[in-house]
C-alpha positions as CSV (number, residue, x, y, z in Angstrom):
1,X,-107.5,-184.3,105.2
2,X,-108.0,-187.9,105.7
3,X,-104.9,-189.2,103.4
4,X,-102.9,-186.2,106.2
5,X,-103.7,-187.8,109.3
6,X,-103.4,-191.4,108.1
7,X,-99.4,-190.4,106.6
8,X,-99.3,-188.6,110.3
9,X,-100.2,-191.1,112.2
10,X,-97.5,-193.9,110.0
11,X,-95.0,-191.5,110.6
12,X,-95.7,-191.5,114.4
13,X,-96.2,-195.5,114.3
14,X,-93.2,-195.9,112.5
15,X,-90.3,-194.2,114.8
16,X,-92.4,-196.4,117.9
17,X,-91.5,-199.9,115.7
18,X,-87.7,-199.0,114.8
19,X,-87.3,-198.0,118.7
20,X,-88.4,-201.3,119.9
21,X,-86.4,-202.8,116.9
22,X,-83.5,-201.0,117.9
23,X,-84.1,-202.1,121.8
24,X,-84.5,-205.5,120.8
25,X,-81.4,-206.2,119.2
26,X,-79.3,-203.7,121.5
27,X,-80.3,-206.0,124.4
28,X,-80.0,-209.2,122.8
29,X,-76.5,-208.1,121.8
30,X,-75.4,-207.2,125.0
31,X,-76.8,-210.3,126.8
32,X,-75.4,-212.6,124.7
33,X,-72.3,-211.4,122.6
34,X,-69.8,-212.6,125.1
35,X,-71.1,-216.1,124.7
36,X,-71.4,-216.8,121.2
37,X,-67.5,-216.8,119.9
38,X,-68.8,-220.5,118.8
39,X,-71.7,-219.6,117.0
40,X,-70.0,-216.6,115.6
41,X,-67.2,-219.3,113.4
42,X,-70.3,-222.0,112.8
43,X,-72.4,-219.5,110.7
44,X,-69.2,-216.9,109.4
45,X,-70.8,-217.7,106.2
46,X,-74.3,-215.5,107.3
47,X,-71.9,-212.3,107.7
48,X,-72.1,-212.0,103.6
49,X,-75.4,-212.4,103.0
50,X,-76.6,-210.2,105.9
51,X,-74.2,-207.5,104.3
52,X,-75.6,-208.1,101.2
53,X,-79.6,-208.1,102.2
54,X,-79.2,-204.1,103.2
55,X,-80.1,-204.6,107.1
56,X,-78.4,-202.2,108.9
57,X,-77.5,-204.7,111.4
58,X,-73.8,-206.3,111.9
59,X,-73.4,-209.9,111.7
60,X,-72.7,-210.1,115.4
61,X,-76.0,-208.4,116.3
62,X,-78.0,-210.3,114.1
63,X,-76.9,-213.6,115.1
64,X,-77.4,-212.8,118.8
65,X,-80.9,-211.7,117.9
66,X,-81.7,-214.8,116.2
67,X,-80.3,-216.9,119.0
68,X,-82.1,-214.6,121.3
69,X,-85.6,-215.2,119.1
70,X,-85.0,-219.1,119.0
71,X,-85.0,-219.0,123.2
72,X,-87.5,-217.0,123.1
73,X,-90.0,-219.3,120.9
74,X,-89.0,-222.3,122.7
75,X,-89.3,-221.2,126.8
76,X,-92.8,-219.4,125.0
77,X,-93.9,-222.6,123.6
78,X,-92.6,-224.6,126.1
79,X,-94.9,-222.8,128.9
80,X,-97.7,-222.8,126.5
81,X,-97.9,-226.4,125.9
82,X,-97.0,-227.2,129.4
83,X,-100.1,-225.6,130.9
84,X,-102.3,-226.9,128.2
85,X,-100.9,-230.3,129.5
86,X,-101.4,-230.0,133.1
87,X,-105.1,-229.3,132.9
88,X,-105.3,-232.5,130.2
89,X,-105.6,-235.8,131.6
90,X,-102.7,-238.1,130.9
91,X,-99.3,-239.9,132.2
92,X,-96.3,-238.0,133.5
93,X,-94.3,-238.9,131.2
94,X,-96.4,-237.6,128.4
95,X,-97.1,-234.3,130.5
96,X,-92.9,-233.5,130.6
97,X,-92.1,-234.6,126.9
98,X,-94.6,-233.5,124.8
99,X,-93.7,-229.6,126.0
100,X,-90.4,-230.4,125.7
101,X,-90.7,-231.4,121.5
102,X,-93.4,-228.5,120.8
103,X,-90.9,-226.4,122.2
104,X,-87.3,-227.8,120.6
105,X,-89.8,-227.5,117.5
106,X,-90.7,-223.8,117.5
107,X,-87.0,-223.0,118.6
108,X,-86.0,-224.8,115.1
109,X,-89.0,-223.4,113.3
110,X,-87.7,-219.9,114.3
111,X,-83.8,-220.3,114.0
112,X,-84.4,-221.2,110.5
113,X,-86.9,-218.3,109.7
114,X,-84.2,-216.2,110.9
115,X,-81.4,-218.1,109.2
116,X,-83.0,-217.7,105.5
117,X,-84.5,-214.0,105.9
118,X,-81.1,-212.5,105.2
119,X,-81.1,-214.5,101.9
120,X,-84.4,-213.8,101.1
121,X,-84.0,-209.9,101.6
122,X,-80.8,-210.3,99.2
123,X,-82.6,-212.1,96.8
124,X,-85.4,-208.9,96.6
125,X,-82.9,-206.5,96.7
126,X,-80.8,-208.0,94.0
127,X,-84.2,-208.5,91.6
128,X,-85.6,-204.9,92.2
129,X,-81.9,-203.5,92.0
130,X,-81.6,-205.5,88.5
131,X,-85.0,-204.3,87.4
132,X,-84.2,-200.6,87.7
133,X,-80.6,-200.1,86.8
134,X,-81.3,-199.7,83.2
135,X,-83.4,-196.3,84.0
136,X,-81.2,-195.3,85.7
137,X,-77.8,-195.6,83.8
138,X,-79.5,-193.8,81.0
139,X,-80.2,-191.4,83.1
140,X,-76.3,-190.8,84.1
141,X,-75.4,-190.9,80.9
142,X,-77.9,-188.0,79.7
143,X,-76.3,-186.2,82.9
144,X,-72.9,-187.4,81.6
145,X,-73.5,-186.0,78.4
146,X,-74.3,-182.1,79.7
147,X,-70.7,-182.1,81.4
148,X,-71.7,-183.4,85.0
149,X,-68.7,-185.1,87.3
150,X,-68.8,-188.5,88.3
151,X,-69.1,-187.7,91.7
152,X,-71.7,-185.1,91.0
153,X,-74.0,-187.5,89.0
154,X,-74.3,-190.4,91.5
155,X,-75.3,-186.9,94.0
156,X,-78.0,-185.7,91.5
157,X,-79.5,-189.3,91.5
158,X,-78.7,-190.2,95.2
159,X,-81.1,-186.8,95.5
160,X,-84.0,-188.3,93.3
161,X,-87.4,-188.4,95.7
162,X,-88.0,-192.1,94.2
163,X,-87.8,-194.9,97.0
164,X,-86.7,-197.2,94.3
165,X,-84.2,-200.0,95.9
166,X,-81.1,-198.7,93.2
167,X,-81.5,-195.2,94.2
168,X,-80.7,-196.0,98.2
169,X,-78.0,-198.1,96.6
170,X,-76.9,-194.8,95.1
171,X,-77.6,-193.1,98.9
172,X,-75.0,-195.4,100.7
173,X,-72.7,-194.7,97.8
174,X,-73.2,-190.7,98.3
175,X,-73.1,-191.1,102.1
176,X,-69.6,-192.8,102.1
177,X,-68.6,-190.2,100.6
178,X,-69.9,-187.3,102.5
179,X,-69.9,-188.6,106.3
180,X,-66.5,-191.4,105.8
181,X,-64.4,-188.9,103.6
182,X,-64.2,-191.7,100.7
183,X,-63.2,-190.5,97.2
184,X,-65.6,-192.0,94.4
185,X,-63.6,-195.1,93.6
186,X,-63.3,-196.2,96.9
187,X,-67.1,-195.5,97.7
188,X,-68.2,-197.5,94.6
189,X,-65.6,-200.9,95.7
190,X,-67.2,-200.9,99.3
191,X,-71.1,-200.5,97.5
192,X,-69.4,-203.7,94.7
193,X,-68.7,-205.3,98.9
194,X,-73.0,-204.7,99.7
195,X,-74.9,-205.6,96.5
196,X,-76.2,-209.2,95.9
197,X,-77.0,-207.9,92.1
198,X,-73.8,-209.1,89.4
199,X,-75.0,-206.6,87.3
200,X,-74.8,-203.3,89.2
201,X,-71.4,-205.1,90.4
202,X,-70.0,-205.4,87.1
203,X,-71.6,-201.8,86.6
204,X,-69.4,-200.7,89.4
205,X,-66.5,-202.4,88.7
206,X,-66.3,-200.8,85.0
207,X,-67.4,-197.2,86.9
208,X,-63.9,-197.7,89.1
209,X,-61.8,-199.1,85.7
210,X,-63.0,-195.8,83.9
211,X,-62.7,-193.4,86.7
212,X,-59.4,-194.9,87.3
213,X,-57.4,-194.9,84.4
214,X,-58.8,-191.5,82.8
215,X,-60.9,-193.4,79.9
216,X,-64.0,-191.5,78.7
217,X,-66.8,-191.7,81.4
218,X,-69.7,-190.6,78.8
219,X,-68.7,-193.4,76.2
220,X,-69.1,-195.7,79.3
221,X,-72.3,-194.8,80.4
222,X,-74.1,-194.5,76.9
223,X,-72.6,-198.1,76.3
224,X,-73.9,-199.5,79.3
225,X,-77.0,-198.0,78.8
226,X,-77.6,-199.6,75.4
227,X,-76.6,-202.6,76.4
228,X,-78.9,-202.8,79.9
229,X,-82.1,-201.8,77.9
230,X,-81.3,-204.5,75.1
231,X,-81.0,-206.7,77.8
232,X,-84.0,-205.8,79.5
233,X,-86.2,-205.9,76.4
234,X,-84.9,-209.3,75.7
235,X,-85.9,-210.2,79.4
236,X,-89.6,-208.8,78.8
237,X,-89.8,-210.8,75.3
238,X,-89.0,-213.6,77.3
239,X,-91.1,-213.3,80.3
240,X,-93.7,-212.8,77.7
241,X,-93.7,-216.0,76.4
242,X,-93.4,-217.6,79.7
243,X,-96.6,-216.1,80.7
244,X,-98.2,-217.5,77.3
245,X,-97.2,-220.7,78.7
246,X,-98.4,-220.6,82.2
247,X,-101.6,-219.5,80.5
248,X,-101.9,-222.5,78.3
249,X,-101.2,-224.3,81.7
250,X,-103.9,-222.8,83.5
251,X,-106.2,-223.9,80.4
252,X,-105.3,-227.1,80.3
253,X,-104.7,-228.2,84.0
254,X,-107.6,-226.1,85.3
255,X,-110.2,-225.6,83.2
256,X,-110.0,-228.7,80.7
257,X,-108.6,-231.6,83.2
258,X,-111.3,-231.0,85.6
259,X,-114.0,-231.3,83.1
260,X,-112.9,-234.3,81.8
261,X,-112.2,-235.7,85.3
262,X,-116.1,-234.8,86.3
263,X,-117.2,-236.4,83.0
264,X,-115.0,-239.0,83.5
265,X,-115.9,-240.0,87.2
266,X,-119.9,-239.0,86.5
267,X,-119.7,-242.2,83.7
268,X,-117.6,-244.1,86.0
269,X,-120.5,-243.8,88.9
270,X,-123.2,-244.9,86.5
271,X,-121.1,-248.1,86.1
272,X,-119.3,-249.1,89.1
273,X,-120.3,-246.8,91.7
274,X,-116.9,-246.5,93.2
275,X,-113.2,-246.4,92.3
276,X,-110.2,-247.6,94.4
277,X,-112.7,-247.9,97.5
278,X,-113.5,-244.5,97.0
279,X,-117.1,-243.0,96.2
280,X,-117.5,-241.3,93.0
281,X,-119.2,-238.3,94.9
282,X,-116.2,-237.8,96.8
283,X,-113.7,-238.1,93.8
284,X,-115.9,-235.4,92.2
285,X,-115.8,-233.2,95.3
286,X,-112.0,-233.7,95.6
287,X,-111.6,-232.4,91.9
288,X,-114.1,-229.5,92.6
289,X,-113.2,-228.3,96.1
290,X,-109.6,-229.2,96.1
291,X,-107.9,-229.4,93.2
292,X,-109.3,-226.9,91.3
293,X,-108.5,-224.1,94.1
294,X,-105.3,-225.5,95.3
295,X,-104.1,-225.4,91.9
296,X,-105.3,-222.0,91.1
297,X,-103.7,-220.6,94.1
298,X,-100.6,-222.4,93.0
299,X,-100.9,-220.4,89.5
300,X,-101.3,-217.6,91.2
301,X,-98.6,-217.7,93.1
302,X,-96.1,-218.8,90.2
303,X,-97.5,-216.0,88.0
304,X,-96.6,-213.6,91.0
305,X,-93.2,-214.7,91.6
306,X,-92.6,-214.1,87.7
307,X,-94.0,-210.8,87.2
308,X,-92.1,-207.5,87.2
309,X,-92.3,-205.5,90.1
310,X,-91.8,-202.4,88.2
């Protein structure tokens, strides 16, 4: 009963976010479209990579949003600072500039958020989209293999419950079809348009070529299939061994070169009782409080970016 009410009460929470997403952009678009035919040719380059992150957002709405956001941050930090420096003591000058930098600083801090996120949502997309395709074409090519249609596979997987990022790939493939009246070949070139992954591309592009010219669609599939899962046990061989070598890393940078560097500075303080101006007791509390967690946290974080998300 508990799990109930707390899926109820994200679904309810989650239509209240997408309307106020939704109202956001709607009114920075119509605020600001007329005046941004300039900033519309500067960043022309943004249109592919926000086509390509999977936000169902055109590149003139999101660019008056993140225009819209960067005014935002700066008038908000702007008045913050300002008031904070009215009830400071201090010259005039100082009083008018000071708000004026904090808040040219959060308007660049937030225009460039906005200008890598699209990237950085292709980026995911493309790695979970490359991690799954392999299940996936075997899959088709087991449905394949039972006498299914082209069309009629990418509808039996575009049906699949999974949330997995290259099954709504498949969905926007399926839903061209069925609401824009596209045949197959067609869907598949404008999905080859949307996806930041050169794999599933070259998948596509090979679906069309097949489709097209009458060749053998099972052959196809099987072949791709074999060749995606070699690849991808070739990948996990290799991140295998790259995880051995963090590991040693960790060993030797955290756990061995702090020892010696405690050893080391504990001799050092029996001697000279400094180094470089510093105290030994602060080197040692450096090594112990600082570079010990800052480097684990950095381990942890490369170890993360590494691993396999399925």
């Amino acid at each position: 009963m508990k799990d109930e009410k707390k899926n109820e009460k994200k679904k309810a929470a989650k239509p209240q976010s997408q309307g106020f997403a939704r109202a956001y952009w709607r009114f920075a678009y119509t605020h600001l479209n007329s005046r941004m035919g300039r900033f519309y040719k500067t960043f022309a380059g943004m249109e592919d990579k926000i086509r390509k992150s999977g936000m169902r957002l055109t590149y003139q709405v999101y660019l008056c949003g993140m225009v819209f956001a960067t005014v935002v941050a700066f008038v908000a930090a702007f008045g913050v600072s300002l008031g904070i420096e009215l009830a400071l003591p201090g010259s005039v000058v100082v009083r008018a500039i000071v708000p004026i930098m904090i808040g040219i600083i959060a308007g660049v801090v937030t225009f460039g958020i906005e200008f890598v996120i699209p990237s950085m949502r292709a980026g995911g997309r493309k790695k979970r989209v490359d991690e799954e395709l392999a299940y996936v074409v075997g899959r088709m090519a087991v449905l394949a293999a039972s006498g299914m249609t082209p069309e009629n596979i990418f509808r039996q997987i575009a049906d699949d419950d999974s949330n997995q990022q290259v099954i709504q790939e498949f969905r926007r493939i399926v839903r061209d079809m069925t609401l824009l009246g596209m045949d197959l070949s067609h869907a598949l070139q404008e999905e080859r348009k949307r996806t930041g992954s050169e794999i599933f591309g070259a998948f596509l592009d090979g679906m069309v070529s097949t489709s097209s010219s009458g060749a053998d669609i099972d052959a196809y599939l099987l072949k791709q299939s074999k060749t995606l899962m070699a690849d991808k046990r070739l990948k996990t061989k290799q991140f295998s061994e790259t995880l051995g070598v963090v590991a040693e890393m960790y060993t030797t940078l955290l756990v061995v070169m702090p020892l010696i560097l405690i050893i080391l500075f504990a001799v050092m303080g029996v001697i000279v009782g400094s180094l470089g101006g510093f105290s030994i007791n602060l080197l040692i509390e450096l090594v112990v409080y600082v570079l010990v967690p800052f480097g684990g946290i950095m381990m942890m974080v490369l170890a993360d970016s590494m691993m396999p998300r399925r």
